[in-house]
C-alpha positions as CSV (number, residue, x, y, z in Angstrom):
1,X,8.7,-0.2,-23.2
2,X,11.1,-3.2,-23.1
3,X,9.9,-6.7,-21.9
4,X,12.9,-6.1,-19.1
5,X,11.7,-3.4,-17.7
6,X,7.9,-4.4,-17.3
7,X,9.0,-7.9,-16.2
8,X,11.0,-5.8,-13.2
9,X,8.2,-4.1,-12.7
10,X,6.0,-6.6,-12.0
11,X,8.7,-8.4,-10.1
12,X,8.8,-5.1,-8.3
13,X,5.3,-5.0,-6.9
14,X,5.6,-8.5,-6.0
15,X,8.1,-7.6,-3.8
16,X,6.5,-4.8,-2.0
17,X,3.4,-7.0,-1.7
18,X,5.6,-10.0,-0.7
19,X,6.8,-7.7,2.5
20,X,3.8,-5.8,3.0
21,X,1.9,-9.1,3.7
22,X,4.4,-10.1,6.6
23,X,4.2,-6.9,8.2
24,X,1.4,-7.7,10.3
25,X,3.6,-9.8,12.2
26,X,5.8,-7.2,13.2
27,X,3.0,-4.7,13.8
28,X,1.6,-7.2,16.5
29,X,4.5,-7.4,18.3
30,X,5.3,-4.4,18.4
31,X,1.6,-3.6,19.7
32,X,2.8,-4.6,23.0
33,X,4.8,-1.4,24.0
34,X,3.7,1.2,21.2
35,X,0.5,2.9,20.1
36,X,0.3,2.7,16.2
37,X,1.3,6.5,15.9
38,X,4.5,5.8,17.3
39,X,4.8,2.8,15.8
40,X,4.1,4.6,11.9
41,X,6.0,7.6,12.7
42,X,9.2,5.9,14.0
43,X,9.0,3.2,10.9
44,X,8.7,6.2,8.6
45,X,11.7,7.8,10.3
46,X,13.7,5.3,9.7
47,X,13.1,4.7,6.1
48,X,13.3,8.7,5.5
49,X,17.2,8.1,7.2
50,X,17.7,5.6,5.0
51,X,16.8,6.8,1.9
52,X,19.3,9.9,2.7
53,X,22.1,7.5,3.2
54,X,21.7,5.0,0.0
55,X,21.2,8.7,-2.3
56,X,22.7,11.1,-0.2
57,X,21.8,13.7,-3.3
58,X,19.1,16.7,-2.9
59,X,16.0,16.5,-5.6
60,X,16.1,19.9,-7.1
61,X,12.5,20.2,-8.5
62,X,12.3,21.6,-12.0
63,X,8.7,23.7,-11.2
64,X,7.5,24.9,-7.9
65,X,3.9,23.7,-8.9
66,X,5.4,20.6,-8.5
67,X,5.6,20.5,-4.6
68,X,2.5,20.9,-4.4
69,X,2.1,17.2,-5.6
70,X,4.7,15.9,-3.2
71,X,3.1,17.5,-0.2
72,X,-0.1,15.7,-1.6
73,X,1.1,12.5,-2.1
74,X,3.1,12.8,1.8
75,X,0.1,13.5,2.8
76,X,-2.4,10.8,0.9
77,X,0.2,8.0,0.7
78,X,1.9,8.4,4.1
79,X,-0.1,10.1,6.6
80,X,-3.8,9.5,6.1
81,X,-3.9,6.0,4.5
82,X,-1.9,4.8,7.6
83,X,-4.2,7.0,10.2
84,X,-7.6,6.2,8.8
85,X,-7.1,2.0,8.4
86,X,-5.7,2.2,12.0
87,X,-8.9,4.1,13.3
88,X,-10.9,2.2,11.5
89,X,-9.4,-1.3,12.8
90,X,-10.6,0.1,16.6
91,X,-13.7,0.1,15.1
92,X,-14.7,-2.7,12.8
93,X,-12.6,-6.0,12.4
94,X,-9.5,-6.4,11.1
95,X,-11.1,-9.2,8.1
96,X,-13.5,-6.1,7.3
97,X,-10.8,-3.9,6.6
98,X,-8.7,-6.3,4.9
99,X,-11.7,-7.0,2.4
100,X,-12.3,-3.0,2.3
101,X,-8.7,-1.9,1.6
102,X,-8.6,-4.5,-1.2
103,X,-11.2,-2.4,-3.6
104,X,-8.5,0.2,-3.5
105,X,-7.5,-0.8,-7.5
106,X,-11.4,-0.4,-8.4
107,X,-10.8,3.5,-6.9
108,X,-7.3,3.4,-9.1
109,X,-8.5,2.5,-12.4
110,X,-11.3,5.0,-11.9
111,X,-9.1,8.0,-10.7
112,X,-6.6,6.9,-13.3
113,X,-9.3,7.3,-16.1
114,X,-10.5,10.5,-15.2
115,X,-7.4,12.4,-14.3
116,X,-4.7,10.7,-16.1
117,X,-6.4,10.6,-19.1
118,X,-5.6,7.1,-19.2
119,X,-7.2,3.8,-19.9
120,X,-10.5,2.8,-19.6
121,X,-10.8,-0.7,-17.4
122,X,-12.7,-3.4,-19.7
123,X,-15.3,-5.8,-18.2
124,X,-11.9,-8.7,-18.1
125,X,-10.8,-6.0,-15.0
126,X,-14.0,-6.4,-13.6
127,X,-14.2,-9.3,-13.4
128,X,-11.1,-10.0,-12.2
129,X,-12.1,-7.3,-9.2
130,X,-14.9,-9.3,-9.1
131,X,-13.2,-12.6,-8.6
132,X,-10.4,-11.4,-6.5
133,X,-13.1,-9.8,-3.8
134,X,-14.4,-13.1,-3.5
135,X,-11.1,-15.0,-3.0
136,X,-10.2,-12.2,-0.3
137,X,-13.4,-12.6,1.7
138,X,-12.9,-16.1,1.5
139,X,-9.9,-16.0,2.7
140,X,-10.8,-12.9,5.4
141,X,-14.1,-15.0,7.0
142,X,-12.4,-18.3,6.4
143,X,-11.2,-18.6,9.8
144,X,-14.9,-18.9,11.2
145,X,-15.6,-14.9,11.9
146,X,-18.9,-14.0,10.3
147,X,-19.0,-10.7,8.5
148,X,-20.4,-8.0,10.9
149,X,-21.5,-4.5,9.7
150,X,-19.9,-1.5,11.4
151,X,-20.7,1.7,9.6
152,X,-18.2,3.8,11.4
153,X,-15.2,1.3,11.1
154,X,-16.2,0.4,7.5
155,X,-17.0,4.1,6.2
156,X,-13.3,4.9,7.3
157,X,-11.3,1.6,5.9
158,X,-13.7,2.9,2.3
159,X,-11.7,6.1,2.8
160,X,-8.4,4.8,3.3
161,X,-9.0,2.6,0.4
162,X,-9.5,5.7,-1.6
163,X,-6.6,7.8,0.1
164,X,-4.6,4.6,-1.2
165,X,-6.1,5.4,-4.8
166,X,-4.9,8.9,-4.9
167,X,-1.5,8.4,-3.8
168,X,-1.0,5.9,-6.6
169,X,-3.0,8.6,-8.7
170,X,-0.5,10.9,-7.7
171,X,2.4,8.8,-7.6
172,X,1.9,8.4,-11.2
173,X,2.0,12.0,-12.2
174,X,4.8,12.8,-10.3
175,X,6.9,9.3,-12.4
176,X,6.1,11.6,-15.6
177,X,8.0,14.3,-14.4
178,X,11.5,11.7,-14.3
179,X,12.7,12.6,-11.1
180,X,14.3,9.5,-9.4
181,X,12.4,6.8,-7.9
182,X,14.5,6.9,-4.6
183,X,14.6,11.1,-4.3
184,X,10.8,11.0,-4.9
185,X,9.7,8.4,-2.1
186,X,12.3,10.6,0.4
187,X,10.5,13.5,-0.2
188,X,7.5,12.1,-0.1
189,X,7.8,10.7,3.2
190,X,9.1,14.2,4.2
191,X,6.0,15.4,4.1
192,X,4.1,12.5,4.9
193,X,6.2,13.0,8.6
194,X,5.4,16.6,8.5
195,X,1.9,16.1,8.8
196,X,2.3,13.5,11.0
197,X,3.8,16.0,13.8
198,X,0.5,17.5,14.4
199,X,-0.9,13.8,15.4
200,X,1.4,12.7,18.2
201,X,0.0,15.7,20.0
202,X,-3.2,14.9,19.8
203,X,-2.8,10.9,20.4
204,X,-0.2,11.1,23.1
205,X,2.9,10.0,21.9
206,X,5.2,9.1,24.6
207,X,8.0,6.8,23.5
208,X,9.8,5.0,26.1
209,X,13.5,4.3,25.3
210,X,13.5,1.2,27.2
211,X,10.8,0.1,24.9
212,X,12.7,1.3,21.6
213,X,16.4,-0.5,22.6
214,X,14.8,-3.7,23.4
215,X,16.1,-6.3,20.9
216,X,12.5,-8.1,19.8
217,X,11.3,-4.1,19.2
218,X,14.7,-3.0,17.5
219,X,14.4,-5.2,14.9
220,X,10.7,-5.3,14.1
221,X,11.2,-1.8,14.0
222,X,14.4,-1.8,11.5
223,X,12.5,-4.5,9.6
224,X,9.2,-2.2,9.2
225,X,11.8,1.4,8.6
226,X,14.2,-0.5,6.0
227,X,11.8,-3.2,4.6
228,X,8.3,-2.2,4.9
229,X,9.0,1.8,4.5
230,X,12.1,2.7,2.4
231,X,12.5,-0.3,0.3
232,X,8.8,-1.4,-0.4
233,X,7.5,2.6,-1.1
234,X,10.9,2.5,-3.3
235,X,9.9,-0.6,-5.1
236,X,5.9,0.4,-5.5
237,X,6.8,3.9,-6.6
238,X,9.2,2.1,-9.0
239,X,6.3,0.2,-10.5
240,X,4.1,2.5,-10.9
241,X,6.4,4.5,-12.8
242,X,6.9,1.6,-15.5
243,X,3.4,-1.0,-15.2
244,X,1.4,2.1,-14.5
245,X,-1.1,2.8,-11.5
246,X,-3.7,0.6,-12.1
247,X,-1.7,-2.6,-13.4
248,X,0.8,-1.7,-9.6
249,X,-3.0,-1.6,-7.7
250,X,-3.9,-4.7,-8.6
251,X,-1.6,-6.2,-6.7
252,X,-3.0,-5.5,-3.2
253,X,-5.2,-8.4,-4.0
254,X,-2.4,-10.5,-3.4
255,X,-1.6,-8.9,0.7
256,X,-4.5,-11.4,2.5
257,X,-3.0,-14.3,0.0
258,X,0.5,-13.6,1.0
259,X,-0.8,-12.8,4.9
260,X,-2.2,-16.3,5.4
261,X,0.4,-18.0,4.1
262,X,3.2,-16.0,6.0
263,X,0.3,-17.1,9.3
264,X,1.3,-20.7,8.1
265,X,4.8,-21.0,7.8
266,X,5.6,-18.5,10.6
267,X,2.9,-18.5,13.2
268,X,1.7,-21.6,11.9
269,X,-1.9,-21.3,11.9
270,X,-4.1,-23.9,10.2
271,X,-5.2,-23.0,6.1
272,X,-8.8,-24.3,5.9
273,X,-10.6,-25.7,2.5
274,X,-12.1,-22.1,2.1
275,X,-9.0,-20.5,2.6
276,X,-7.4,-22.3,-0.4
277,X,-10.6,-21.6,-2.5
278,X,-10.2,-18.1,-1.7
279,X,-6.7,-17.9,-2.7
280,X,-7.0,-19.7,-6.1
281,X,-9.7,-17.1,-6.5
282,X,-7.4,-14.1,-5.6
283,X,-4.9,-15.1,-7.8
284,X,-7.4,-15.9,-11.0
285,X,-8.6,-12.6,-10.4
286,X,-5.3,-11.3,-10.5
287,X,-3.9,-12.5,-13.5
288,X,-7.7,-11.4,-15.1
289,X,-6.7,-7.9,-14.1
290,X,-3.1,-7.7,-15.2
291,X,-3.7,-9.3,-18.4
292,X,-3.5,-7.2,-22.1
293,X,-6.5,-6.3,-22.7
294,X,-8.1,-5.8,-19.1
295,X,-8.0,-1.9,-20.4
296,X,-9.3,0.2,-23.2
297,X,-7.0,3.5,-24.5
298,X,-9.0,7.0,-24.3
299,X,-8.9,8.6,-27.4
300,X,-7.7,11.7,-25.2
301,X,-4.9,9.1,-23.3
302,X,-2.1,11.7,-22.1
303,X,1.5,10.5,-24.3
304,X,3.9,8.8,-21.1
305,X,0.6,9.1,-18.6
């Protein structure tokens, strides 16, 4: 693989990360006159429009057997990741789940070495999980909130963090195949709205077009369809197709760093001493995990896996 690529691959994630960790701003206002069903189904919406428009193209799968994986992937990536973090932030605190959904690259390398055939992760990447969990609680409790145990709440951000696991698990598969990037995320939001559908009738979705025209919402909205949604699921998709699953996973350590500095500049909340510590933390673990050599090959390592 040429430097080029991998370098865009990287740059890439960071993207996705860069606007994933900004998103929360947009999700709180936009709390105000949606539930977070309507707010994830209309996002996804959106971005599933605008993927059509920038490749207005029809994939054309080359095996049936490979639907299968889309539907999975809708379903993992789109759907349940999205419902269970949201459930579980009505039940624990939203610094539990941020610490939680950050082991989601521990689940990765561990999916990735058992069906992928790929890589075993060295003790350099765990350490660096090590390290980076201990930057992101640093940065999660630094605000003065104590860490409080809630089974329900935490048992269901755990799952999300392993729904996260499978869709990049999956995601990865699907890259081998050599569809494109953007075809690939469209239909796999598809069916991540598909399943959606039966939701909204269970968790009363009732959209009020007031609500939706309303400038503040319209763009938070727009910003979350055509940033957070089609581009960023794009531009992750993207680099898990060139770095891999478990060198794209790693990554998420980076959402609380790039969330409490976005809390700075924009809503410009303090940074304490611990937060800082926590964020050099993040990052060392970071670059311990994306380094050469933070995996071992499998002697049974699947060629382009």
């Amino acid at each position: 693989m040429s430097t080029n690529k991998t370098a865009a691959g990287h740059l890439a994630a960071f993207v996705t990360i860069l606007i994933w960790g900004t998103t929360f701003i947009s999700t709180k206002v936009l709390l105000n006159d949606f539930s977070p069903i309507e707010i994830l189904f209309i996002r996804f919406t959106i971005g599933y429009a605008a993927l059509w428009l920038v490749r207005p193209k029809r994939l054309t799968l080359d095996s049936r057997r490979h639907e299968w994986l889309f539907a999975a992937a809708g379903l993992c990536g789109v759907t349940l990741y999205y419902l269970f973090e949201n459930i579980a932030l009505t039940y624990t605190m939203a610094s539990n789940v941020g610490v939680i959904i950050s082991i989601a690259p521990f689940f990765t390398a561990i999916f990735g070495c058992i069906f992928l055939k790929g890589r075993r992760p060295t003790a350099r990447f765990f350490a660096g999980f090590i390290i980076a969990m201990a930057g992101i609680c640093l940065i999660s409790f630094s605000s003065g909130q104590t860490l409080a145990v809630n089974p329900l709440g935490d048992f269901l951000a755990i799952i999300a963090a392993v729904i996260w696991a499978v869709y990049s698990t999956l995601t990865k598969k699907i890259s081998a195949w050599g569809y494109n990037t953007i075809q690939v995320t469209r239909r796999i939001f598809f069916y991540g709205l598909i399943f959606m559908i039966p939701v909204l009738f269970t968790m009363d979705f009732n959209v009020s077009t007031q609500a939706l025209i309303a400038p503040k919402n319209l763009a938070n909205l727009l910003f979350l369809g055509f940033g957070a949604s089609a581009l960023c699921f794009v531009t992750w998709n993207f680099s898990v197709k060139v770095l891999g699953s478990v060198k794209t996973s790693v990554y998420i350590y980076m959402v609380p760093v790039i969330t409490t500095l976005t809390s700075a500049l924009i809503l410009h909340e303090s940074i304490t001493k611990a937060a800082l510590a926590g964020i050099l933390l993040t990052l060392t673990g970071l670059f311990l995990s994306e380094k050469r050599g933070a995996v071992v090959p499998k002697k049974a390592e699947i060629q382009g896996i």
